[in-house]
N, CA, C, O and CB atoms as a CASP TS submission, in Angstrom:
PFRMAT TS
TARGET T0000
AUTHOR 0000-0000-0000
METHOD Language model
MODEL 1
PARENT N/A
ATOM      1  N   UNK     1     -44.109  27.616  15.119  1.00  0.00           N
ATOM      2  CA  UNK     1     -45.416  27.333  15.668  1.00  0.00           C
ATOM      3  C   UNK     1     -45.333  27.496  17.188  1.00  0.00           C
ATOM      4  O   UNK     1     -44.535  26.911  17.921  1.00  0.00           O
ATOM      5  CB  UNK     1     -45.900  25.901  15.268  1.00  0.00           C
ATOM      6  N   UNK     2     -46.444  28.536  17.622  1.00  0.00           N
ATOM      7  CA  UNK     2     -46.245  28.652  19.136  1.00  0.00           C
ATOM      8  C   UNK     2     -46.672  27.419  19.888  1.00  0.00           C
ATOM      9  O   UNK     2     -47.389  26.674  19.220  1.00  0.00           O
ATOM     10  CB  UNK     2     -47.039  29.848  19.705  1.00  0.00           C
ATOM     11  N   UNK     3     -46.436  27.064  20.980  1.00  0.00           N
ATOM     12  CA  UNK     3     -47.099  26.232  21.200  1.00  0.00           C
ATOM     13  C   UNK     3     -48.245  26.373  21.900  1.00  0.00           C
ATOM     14  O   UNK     3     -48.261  25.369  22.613  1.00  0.00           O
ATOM     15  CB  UNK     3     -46.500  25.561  21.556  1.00  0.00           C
ATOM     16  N   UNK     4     -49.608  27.266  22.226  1.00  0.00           N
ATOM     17  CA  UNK     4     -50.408  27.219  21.726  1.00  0.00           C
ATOM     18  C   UNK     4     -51.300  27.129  20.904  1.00  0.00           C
ATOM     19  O   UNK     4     -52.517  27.081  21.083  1.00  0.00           O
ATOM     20  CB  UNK     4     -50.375  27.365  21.869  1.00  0.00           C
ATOM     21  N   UNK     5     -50.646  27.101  19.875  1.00  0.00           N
ATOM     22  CA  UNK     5     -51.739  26.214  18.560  1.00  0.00           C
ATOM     23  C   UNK     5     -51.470  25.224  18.718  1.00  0.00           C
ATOM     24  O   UNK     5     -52.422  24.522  18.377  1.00  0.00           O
ATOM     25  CB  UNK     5     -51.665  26.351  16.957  1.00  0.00           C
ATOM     26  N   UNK     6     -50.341  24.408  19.208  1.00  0.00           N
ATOM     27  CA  UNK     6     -50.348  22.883  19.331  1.00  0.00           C
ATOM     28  C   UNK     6     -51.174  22.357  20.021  1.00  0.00           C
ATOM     29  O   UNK     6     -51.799  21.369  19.635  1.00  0.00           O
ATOM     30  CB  UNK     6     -49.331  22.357  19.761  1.00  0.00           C
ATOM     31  N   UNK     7     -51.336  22.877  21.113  1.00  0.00           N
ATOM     32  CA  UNK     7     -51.776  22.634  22.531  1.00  0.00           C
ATOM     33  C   UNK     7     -53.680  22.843  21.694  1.00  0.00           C
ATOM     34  O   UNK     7     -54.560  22.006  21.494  1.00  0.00           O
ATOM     35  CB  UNK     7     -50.944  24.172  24.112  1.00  0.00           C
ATOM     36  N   UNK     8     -53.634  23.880  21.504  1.00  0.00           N
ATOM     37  CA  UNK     8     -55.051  24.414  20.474  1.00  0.00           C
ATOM     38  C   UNK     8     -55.691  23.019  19.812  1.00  0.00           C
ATOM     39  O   UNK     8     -56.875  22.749  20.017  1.00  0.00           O
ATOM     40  CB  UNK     8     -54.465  25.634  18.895  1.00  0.00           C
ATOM     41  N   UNK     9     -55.115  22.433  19.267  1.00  0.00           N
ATOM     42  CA  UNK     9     -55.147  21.648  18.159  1.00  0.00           C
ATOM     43  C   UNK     9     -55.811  20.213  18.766  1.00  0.00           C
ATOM     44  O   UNK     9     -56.778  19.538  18.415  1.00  0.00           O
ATOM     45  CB  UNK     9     -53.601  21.539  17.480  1.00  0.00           C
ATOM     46  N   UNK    10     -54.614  20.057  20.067  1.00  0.00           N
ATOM     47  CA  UNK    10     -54.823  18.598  20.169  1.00  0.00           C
ATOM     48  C   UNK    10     -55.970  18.932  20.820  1.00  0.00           C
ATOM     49  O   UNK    10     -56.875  18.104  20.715  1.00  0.00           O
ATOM     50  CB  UNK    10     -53.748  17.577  20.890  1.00  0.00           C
ATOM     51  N   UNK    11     -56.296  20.358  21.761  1.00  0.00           N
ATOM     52  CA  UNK    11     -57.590  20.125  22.403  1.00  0.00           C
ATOM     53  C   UNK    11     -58.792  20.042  21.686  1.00  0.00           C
ATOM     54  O   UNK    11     -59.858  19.577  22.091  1.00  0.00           O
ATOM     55  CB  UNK    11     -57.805  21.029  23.257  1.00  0.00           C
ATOM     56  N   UNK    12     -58.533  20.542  20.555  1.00  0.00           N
ATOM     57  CA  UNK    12     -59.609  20.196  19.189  1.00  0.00           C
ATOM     58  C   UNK    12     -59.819  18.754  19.085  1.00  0.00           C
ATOM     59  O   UNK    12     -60.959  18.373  19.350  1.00  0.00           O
ATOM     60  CB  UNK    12     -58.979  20.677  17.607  1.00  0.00           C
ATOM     61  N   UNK    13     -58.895  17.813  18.729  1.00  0.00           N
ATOM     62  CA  UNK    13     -58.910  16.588  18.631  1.00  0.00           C
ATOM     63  C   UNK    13     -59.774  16.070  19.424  1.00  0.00           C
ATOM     64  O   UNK    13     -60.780  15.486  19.022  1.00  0.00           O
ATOM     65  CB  UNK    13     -57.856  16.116  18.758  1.00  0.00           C
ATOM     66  N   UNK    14     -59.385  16.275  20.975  1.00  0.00           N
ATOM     67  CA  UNK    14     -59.996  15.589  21.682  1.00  0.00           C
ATOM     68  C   UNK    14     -61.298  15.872  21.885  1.00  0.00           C
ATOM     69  O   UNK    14     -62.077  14.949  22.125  1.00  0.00           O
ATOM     70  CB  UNK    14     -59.443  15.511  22.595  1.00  0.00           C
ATOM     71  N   UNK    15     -61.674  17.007  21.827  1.00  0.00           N
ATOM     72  CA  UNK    15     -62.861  17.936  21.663  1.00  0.00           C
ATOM     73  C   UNK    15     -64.199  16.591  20.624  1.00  0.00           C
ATOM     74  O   UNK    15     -65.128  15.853  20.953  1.00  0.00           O
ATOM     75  CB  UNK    15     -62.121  19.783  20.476  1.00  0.00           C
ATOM     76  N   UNK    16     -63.621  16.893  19.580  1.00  0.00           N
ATOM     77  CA  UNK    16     -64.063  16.109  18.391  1.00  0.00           C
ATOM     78  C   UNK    16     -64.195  14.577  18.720  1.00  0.00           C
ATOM     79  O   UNK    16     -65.270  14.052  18.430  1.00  0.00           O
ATOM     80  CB  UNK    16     -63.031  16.314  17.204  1.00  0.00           C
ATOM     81  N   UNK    17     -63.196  13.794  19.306  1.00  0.00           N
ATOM     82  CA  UNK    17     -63.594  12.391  19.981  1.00  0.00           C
ATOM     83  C   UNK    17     -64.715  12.549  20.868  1.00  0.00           C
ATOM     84  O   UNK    17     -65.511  11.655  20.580  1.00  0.00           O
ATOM     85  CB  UNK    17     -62.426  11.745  20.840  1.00  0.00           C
ATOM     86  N   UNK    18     -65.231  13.365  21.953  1.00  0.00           N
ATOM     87  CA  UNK    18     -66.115  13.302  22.789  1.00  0.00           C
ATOM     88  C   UNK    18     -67.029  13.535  22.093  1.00  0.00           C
ATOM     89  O   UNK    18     -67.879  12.646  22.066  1.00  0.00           O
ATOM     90  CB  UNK    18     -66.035  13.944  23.793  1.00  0.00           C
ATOM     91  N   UNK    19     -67.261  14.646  21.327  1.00  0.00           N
ATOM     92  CA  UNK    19     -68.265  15.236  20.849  1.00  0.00           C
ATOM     93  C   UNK    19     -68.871  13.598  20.177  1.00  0.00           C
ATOM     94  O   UNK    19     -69.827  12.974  20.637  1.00  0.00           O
ATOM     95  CB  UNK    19     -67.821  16.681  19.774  1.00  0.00           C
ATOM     96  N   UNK    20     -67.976  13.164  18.956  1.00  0.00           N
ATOM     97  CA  UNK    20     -68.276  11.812  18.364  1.00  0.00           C
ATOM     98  C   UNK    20     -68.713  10.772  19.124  1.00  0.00           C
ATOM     99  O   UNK    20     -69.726  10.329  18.582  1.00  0.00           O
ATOM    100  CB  UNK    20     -67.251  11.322  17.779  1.00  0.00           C
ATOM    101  N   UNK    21     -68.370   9.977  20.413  1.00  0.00           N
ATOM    102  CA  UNK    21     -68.723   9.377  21.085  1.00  0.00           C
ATOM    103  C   UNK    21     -69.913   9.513  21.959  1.00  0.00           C
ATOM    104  O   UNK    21     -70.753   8.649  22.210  1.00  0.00           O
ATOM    105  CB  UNK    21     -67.921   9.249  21.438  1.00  0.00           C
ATOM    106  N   UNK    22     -69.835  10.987  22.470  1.00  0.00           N
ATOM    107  CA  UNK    22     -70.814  11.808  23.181  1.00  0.00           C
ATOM    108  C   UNK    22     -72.552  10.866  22.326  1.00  0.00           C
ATOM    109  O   UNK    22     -73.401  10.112  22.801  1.00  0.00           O
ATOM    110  CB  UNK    22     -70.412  13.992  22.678  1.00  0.00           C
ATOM    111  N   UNK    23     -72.317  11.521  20.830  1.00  0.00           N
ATOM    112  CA  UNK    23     -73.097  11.082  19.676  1.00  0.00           C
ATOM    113  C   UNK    23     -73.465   9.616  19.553  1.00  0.00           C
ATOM    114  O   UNK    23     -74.559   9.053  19.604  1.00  0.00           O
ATOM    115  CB  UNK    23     -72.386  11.433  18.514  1.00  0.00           C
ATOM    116  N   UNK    24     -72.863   9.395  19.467  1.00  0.00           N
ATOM    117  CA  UNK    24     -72.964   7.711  19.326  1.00  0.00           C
ATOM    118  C   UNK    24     -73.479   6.996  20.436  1.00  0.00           C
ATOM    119  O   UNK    24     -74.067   5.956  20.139  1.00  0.00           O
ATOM    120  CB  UNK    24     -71.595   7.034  19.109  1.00  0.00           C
ATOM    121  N   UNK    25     -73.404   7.315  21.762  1.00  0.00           N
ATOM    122  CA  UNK    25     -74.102   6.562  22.699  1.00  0.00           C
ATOM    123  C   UNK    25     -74.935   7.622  23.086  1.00  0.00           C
ATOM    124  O   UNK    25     -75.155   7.411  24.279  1.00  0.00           O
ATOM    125  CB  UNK    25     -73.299   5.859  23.819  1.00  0.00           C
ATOM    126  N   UNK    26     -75.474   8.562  22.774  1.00  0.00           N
ATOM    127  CA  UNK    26     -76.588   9.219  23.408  1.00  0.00           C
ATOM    128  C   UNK    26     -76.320  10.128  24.500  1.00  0.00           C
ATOM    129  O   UNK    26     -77.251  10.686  25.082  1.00  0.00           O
ATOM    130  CB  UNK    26     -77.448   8.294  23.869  1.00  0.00           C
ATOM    131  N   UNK    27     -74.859  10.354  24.883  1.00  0.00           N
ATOM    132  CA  UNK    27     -74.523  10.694  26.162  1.00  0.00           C
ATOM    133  C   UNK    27     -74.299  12.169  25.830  1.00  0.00           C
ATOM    134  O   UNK    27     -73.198  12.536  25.421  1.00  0.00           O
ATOM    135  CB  UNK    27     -73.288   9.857  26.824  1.00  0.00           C
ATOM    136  N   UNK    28     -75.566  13.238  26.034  1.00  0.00           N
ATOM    137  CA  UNK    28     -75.411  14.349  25.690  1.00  0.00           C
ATOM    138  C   UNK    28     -74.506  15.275  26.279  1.00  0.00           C
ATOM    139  O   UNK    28     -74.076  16.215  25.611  1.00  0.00           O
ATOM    140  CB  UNK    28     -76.378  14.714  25.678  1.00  0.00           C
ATOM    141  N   UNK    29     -74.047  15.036  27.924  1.00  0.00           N
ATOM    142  CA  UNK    29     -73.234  15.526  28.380  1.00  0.00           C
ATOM    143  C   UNK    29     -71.677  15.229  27.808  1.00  0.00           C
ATOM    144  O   UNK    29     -70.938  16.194  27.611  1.00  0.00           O
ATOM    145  CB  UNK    29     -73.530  15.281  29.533  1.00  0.00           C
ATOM    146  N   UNK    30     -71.329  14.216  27.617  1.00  0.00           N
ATOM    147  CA  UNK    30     -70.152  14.243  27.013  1.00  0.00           C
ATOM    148  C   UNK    30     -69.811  15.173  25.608  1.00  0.00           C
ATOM    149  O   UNK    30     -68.933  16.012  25.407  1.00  0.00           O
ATOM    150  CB  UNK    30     -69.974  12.911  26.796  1.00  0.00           C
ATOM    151  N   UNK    31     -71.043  14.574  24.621  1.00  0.00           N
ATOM    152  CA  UNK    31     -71.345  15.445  23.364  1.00  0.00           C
ATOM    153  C   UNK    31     -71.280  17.092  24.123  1.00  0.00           C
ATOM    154  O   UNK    31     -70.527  17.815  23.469  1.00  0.00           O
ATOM    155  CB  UNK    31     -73.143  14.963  22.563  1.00  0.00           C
ATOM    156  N   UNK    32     -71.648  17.515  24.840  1.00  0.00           N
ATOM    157  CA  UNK    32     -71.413  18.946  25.143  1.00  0.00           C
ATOM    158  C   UNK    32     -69.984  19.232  25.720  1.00  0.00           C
ATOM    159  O   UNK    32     -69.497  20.318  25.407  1.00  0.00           O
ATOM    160  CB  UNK    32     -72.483  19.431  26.156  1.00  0.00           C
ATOM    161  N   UNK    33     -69.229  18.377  26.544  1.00  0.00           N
ATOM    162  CA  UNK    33     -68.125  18.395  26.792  1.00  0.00           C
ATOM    163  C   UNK    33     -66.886  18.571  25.457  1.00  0.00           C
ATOM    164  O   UNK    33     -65.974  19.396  25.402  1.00  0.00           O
ATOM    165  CB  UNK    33     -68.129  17.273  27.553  1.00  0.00           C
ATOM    166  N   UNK    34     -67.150  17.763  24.716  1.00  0.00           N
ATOM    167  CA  UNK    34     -66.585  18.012  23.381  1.00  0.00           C
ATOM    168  C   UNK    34     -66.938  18.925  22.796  1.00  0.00           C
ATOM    169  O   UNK    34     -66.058  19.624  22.293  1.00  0.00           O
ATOM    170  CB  UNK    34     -66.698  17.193  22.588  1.00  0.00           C
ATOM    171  N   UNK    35     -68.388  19.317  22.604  1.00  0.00           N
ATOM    172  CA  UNK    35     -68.141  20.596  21.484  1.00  0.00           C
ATOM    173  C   UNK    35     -67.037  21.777  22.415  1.00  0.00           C
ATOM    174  O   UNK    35     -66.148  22.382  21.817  1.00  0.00           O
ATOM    175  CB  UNK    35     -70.061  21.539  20.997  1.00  0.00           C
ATOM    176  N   UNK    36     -67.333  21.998  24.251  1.00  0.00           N
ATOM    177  CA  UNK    36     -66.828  22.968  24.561  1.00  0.00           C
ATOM    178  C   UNK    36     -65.299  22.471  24.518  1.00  0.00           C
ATOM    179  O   UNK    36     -64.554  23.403  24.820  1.00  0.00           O
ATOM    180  CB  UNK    36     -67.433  23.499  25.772  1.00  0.00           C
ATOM    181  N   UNK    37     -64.732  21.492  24.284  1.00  0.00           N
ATOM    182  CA  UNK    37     -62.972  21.125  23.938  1.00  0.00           C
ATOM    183  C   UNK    37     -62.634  21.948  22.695  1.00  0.00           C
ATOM    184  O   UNK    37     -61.793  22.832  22.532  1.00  0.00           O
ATOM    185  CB  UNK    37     -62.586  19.266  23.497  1.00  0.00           C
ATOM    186  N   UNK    38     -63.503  21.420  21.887  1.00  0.00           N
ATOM    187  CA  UNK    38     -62.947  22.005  20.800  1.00  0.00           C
ATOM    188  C   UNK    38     -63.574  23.723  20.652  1.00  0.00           C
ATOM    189  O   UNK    38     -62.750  24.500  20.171  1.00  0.00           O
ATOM    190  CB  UNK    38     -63.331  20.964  19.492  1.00  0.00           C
ATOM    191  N   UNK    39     -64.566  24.158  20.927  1.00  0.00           N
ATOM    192  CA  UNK    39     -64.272  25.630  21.269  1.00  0.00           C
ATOM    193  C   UNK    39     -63.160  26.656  22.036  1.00  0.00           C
ATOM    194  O   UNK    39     -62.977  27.854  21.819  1.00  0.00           O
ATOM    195  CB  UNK    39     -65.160  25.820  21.827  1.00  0.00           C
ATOM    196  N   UNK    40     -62.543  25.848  22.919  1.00  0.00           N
ATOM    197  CA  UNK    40     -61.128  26.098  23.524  1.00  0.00           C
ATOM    198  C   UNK    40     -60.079  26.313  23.013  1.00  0.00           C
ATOM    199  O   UNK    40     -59.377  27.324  23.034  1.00  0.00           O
ATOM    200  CB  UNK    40     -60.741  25.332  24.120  1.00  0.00           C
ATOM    201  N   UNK    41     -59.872  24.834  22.276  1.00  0.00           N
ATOM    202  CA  UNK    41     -59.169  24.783  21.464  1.00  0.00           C
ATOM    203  C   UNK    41     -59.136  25.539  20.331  1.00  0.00           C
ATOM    204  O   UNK    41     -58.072  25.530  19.711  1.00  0.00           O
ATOM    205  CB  UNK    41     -59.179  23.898  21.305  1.00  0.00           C
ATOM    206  N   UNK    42     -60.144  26.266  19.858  1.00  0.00           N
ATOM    207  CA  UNK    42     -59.638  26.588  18.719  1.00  0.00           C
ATOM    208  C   UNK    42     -59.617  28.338  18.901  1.00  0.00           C
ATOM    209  O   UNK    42     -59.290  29.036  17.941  1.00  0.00           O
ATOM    210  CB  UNK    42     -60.558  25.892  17.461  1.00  0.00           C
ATOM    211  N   UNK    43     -60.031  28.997  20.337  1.00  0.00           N
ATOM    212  CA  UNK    43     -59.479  29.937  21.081  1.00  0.00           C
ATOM    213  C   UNK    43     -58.400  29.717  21.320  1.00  0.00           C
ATOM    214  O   UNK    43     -58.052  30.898  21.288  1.00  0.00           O
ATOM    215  CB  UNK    43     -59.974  30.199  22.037  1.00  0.00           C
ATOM    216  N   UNK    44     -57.282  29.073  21.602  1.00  0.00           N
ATOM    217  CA  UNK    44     -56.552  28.694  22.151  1.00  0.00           C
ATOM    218  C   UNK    44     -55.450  28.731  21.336  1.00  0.00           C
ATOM    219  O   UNK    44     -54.431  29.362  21.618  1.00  0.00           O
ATOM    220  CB  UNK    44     -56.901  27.759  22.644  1.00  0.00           C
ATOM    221  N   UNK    45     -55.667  27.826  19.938  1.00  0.00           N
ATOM    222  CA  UNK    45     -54.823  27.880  18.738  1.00  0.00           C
ATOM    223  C   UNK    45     -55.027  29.660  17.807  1.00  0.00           C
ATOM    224  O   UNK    45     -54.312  29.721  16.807  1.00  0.00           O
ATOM    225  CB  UNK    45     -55.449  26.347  17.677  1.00  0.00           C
ATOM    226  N   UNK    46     -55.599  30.526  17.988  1.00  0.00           N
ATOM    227  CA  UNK    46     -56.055  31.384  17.875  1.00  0.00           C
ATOM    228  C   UNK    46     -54.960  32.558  18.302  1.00  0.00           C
ATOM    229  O   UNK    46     -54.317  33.431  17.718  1.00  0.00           O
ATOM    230  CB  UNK    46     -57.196  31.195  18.439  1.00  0.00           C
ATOM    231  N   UNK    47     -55.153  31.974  19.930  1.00  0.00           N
ATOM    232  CA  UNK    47     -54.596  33.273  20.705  1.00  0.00           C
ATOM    233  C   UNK    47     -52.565  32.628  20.037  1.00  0.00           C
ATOM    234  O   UNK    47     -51.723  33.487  19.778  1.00  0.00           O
ATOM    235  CB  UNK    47     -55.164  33.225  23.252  1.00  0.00           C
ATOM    236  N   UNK    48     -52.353  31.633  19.953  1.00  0.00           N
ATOM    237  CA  UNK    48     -50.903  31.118  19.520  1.00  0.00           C
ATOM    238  C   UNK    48     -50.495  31.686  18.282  1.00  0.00           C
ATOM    239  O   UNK    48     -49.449  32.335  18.288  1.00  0.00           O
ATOM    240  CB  UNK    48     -50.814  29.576  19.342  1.00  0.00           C
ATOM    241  N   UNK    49     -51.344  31.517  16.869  1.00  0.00           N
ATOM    242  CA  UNK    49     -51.361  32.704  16.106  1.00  0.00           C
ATOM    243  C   UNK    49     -51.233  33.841  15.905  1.00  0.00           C
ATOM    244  O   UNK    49     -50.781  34.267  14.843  1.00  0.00           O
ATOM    245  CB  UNK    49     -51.806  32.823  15.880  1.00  0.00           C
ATOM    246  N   UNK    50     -51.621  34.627  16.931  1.00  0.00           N
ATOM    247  CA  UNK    50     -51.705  36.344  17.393  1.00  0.00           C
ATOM    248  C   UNK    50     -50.268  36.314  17.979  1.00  0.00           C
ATOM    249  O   UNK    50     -49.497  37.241  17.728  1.00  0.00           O
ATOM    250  CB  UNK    50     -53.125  36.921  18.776  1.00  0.00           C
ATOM    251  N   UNK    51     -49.850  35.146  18.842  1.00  0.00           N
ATOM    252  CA  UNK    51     -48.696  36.005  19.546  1.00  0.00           C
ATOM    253  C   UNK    51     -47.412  35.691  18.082  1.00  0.00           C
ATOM    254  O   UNK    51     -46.348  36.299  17.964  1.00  0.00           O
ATOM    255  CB  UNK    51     -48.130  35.150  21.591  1.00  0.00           C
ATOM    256  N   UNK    52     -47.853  34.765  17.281  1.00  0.00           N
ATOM    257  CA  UNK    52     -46.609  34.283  16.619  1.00  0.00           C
ATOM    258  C   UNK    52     -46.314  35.673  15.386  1.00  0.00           C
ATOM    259  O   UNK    52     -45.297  35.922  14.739  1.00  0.00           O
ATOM    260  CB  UNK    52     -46.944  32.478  15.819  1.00  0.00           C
ATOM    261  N   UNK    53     -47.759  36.434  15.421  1.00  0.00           N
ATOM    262  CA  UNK    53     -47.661  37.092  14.149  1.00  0.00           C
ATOM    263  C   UNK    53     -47.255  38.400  14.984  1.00  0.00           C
ATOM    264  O   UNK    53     -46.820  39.379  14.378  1.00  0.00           O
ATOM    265  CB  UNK    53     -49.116  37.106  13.056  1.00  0.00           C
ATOM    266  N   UNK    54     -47.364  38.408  16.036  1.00  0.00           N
ATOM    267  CA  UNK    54     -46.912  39.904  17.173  1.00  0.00           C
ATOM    268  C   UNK    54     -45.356  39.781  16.930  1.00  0.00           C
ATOM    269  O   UNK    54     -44.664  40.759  16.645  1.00  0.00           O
ATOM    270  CB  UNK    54     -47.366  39.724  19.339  1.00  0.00           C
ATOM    271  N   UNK    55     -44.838  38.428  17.073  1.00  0.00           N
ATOM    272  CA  UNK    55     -43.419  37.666  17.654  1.00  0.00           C
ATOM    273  C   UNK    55     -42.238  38.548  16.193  1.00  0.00           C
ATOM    274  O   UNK    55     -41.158  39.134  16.267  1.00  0.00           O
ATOM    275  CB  UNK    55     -43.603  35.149  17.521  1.00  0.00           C
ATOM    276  N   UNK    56     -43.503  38.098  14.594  1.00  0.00           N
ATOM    277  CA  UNK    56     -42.833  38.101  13.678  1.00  0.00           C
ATOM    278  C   UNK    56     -42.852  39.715  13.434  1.00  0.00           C
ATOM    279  O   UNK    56     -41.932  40.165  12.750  1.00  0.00           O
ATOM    280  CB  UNK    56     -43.302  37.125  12.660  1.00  0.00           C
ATOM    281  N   UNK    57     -43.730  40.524  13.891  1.00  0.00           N
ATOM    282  CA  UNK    57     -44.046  41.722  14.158  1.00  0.00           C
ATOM    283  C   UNK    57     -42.905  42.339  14.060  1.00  0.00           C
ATOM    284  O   UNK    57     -42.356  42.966  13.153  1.00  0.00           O
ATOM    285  CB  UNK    57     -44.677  41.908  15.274  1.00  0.00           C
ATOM    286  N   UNK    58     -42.464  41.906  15.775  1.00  0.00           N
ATOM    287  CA  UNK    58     -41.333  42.897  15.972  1.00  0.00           C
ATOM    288  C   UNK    58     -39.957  42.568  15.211  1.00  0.00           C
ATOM    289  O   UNK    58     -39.153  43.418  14.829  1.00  0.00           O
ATOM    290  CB  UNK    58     -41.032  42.978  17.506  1.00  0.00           C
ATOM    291  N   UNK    59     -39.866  41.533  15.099  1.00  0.00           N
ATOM    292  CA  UNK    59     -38.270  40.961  14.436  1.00  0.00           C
ATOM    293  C   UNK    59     -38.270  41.758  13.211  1.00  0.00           C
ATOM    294  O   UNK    59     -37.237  41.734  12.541  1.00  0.00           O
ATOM    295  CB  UNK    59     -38.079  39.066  13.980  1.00  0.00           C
ATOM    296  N   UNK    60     -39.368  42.538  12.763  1.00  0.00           N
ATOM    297  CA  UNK    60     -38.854  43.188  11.571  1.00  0.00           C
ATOM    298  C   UNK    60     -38.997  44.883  11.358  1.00  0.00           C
ATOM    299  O   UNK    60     -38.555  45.417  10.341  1.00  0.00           O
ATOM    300  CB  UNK    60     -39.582  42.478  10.448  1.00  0.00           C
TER
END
């Protein structure tokens, strides 16, 4: 696992807490802060994928 999908992942997580909280108190800016975490994130875990399957690419 590269560690951009890790990195991907947790920014998802956190993404998803704001977004949830964002929600819950009305605070639309946060709620937008989170959805764009987890849009990052899951660019992010994305681009870690591509290099891992490039990585396994060449080794063979």
């Amino acid at each position: 696992m590269h560690k951009d999908q890790m990195d991907g992942a947790g920014k998802q997580v956190k993404g998803s807490l704001k977004d949830a909280a964002g929600g819950l108190t009305g605070n639309e800016k946060l709620q937008s802060e989170g959805k764009l975490d987890k849009a990052e994130g899951k660019v992010q875990q994305k681009v870690g994928e591509a290099k891992d399957a490039v990585r396994d690419a060449l080794k063979h």
